[in-house]
N, C-alpha and C positions, 0 to 999 in steps of 0.2 A: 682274748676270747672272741671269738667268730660268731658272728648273731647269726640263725637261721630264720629266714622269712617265714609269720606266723600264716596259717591257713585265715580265710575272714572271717569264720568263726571263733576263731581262737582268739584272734586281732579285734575283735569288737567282746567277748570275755574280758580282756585285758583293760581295753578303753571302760567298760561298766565297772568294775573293781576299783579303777583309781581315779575316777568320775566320783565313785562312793567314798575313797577312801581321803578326797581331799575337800568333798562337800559342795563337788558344782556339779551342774547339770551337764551330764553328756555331751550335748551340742558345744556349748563354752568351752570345755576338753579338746573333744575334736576339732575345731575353730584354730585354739591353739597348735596343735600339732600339726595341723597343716601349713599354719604360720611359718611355725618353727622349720618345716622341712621348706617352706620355700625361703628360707634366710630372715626373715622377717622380726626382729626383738619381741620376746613376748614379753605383755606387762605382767608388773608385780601385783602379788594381789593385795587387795586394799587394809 
């Protein structure tokens, strides 16, 4: 399945939702996936 790139409004919907739905703060989310897109191991959570 072929991802389509989200608008940034759409893209920051999505980061709020699962920010909420795994109980961190937005920022620590974001942090992470930027990590992760520059190759980086993200840690486990505690």
């Amino acid at each position: 399945m072929a991802a389509t790139p989200a608008t940034a409004r759409e893209a920051e919907r999505i980061l709020s939702a699962a920010a909420a739905g795994a109980g961190l703060p937005e920022a620590a989310l974001a942090a992470a996936v930027l990590d992760a897109s520059r190759g980086k191991p993200v840690p486990a959570r505690p």
